[in-house]
C-alpha positions as a Markdown table, in Angstrom:
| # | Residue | x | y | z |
|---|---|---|---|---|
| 1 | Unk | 17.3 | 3.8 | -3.8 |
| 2 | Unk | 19.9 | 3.1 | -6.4 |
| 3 | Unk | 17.9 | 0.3 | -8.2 |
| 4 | Unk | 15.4 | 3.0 | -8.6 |
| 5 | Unk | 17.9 | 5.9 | -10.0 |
| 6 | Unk | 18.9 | 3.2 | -12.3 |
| 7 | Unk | 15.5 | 2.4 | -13.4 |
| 8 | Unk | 14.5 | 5.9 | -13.8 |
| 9 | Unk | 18.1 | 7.2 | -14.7 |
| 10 | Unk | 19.6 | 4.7 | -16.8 |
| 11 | Unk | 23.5 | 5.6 | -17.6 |
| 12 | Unk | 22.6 | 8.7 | -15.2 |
| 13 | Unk | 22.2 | 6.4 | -11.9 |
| 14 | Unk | 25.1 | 4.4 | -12.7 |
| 15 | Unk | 27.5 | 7.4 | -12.6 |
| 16 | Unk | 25.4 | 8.7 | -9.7 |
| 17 | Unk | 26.1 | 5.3 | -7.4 |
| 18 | Unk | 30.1 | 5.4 | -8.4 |
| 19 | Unk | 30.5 | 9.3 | -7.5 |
| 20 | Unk | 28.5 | 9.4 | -4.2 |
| 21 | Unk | 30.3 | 8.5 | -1.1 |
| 22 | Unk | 28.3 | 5.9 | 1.3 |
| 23 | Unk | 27.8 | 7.1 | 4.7 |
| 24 | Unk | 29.8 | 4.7 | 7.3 |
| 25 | Unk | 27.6 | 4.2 | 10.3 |
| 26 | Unk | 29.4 | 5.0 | 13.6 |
| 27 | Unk | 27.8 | 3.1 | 15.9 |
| 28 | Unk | 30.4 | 0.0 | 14.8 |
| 29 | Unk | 33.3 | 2.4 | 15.4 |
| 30 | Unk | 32.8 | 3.1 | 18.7 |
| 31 | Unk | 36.3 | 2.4 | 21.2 |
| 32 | Unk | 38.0 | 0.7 | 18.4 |
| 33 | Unk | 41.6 | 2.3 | 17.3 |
| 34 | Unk | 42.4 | 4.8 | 14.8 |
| 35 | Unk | 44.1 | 2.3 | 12.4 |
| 36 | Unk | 41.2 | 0.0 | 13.0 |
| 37 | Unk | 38.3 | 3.3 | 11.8 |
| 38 | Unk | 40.3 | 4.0 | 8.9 |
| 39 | Unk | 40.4 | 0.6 | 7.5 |
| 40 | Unk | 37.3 | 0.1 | 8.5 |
| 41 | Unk | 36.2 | 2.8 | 6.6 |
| 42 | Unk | 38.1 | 2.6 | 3.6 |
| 43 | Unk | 36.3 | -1.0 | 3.8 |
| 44 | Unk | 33.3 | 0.0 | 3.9 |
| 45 | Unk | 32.9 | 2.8 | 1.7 |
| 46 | Unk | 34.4 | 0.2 | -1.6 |
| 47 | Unk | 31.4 | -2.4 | -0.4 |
| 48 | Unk | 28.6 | -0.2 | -0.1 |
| 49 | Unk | 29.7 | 1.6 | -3.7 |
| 50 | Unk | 30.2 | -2.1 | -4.9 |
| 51 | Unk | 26.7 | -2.9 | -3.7 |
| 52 | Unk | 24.8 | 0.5 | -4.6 |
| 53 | Unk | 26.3 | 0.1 | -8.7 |
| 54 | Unk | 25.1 | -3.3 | -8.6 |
| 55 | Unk | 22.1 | -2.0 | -7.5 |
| 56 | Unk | 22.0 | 0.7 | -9.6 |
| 57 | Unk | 22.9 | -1.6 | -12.9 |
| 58 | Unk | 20.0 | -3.7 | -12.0 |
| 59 | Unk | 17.6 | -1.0 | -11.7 |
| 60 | Unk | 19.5 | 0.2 | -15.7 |
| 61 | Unk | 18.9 | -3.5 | -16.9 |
| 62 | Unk | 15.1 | -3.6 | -15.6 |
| 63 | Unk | 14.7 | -0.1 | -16.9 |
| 64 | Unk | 15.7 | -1.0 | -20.5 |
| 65 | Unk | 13.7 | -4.3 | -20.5 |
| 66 | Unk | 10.6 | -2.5 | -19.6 |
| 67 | Unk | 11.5 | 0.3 | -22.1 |
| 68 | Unk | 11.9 | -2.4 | -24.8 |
| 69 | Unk | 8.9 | -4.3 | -24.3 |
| 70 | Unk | 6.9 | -1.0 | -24.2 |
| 71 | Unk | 7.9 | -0.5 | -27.7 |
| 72 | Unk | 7.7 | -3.9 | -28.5 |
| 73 | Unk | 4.3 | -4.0 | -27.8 |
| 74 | Unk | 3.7 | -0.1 | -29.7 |
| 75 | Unk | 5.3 | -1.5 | -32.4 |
| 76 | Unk | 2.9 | -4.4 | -32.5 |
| 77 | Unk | -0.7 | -2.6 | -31.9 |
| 78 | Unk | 0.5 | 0.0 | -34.7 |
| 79 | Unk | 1.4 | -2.6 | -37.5 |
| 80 | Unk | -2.2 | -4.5 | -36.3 |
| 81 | Unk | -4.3 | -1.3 | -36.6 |
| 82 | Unk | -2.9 | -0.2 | -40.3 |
| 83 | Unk | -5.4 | -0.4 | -42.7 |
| 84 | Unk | -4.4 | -2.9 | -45.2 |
């Protein structure tokens, strides 16, 4: 999902993937203590935002490349279809 709001977004998506907040799945915190959850959480939640911008500045970097070879390629056709 973040590769695409990158794509699509650009600068947008990055600041999208740093401000959201991950969503820690439970099912691994299940009879574990409370000092255990909370690091376990606070764990979490930096790996997945690490992940989702790196995601996210992929999906930026692909974006632009396909954005500048689109107008590569304009440019191009244009300057061959001027009369001389």
């Amino acid at each position: 999902m973040y590769f695409w709001l990158g794509c699509l977004l650009g600068v947008t998506g990055l600041i999208i993937s740093r401000v959201s907040n991950p969503a820690v799945p439970s099912e691994n915190l299940v009879g574990k203590s409370i000092p255990y959850i909370l690091g376990y959480i606070e764990g979490y939640k930096k790996k997945a935002k690490d992940a989702n911008f790196k995601q996210a500045m992929n999906g930026c970097l692909v974006g632009t490349g396909v954005c500048l070879a689109v107008n590569v390629v304009m440019s191009v056709v244009s300057l061959m279809a001027t009369p001389k």
